[in-house]
N, C-alpha and C positions, 0 to 999 in steps of 0.2 A: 636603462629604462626598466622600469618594475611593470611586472606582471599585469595584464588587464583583470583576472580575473581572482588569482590568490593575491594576495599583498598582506605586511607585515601590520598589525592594530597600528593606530596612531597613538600615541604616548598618552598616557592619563584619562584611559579610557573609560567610562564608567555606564552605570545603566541606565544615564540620561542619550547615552549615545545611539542614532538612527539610522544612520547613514550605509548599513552593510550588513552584515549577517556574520556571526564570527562560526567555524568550525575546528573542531581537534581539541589536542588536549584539555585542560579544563572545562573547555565549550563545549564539550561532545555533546549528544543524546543521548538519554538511555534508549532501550529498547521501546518501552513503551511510548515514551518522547516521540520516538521516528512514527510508530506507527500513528500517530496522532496528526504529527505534520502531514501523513499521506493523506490521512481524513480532511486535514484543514486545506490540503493543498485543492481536494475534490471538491469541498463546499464553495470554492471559491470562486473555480472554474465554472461550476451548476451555476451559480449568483450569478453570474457574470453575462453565460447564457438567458438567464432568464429574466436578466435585466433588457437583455438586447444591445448588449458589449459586445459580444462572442457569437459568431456561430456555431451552435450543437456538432453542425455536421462536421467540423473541423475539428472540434474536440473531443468526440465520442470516446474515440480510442486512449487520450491521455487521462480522460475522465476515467474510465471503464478501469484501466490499468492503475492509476493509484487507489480508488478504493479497495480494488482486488488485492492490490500489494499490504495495505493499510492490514486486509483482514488477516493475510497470511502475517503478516508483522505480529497482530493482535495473538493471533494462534499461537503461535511459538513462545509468547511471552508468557502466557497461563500453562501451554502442555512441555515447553521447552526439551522438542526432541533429540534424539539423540544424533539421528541423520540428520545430517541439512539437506532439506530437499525444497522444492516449489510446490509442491502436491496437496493440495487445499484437501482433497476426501480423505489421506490420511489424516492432515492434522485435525481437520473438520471428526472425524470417528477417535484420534487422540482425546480431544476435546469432551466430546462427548461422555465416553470412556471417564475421564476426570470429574466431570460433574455427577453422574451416574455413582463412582464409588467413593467420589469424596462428600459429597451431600445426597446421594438417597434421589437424587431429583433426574428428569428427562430433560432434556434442552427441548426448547419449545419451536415448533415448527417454523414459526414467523423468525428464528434465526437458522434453523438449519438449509431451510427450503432456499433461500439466496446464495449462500454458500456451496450447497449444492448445485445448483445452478453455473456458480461460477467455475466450482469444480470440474464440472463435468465438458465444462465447453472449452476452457483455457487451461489441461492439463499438466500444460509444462511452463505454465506462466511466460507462454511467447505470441498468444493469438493478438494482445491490444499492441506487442512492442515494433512484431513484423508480418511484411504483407506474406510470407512463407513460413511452415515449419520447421525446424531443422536442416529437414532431407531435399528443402525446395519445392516441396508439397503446398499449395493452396489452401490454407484455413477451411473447415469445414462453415458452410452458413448457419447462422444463427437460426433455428427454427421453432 
């Protein structure tokens, strides 16, 4: 019995094919690829909700966590740091930092102010995945 979920392409497969979604070798993403999926994954779940498919309240938190993830994906692919970390306000000030000495320019508030935002409340990029931090600790509320 083959796998439910990985299985080997069907023979002679080409880009009329719909049926599945291929990952790994060849197929990968790139970096920026992924972060895109996360975006597309968010607009989708939003549509859906505000179609009146979905309820919001059900989704907040998978919504909330892919675009978060989306931006940290985004970040790393323009400042691509050294540490790998979750920490949106470093790469968020990486970033910054790069447009600043690489163009002479400021990042403009209408991007930093969300980022911030996300930064500050979902640190360790675990507030949207569990109902705990770490240590078993309760999420601070959104205020």
């Amino acid at each position: 019995m083959s796998p439910a979920i990985f299985q080997e392409p069907p023979p002679n497969v080409d880009e009329t094919w719909t049926h599945g979604a291929m990952l790994g070798g060849m197929i990968g993403y790139g970096d920026e690829d992924l972060a895109e999926s996360y975006f597309l994954a968010g607009d989708t779940l939003v549509a859906a909700i505000a179609n009146g498919d979905a309820d919001g309240r059900e989704l907040v938190n998978p919504v909330m966590y892919v675009y978060r993830h989306g931006i940290e994906l985004y970040l790393k692919c323009i400042v691509r740091p050294e540490q790998k970390n979750h920490s949106l306000g470093s790469l968020l000030d990486a970033f910054c930092r790069h447009i600043q000495e690489g163009y002479g320019e400021t990042v403009p508030t209408v991007i930093t102010k969300p980022i911030s935002e996300f930064a500050k409340y979902d640190q360790r990029s675990d507030v949207f995945r569990y109902e705990t931090d770490r240590n078993g600790k309760n999420h601070e509320p959104l205020v």
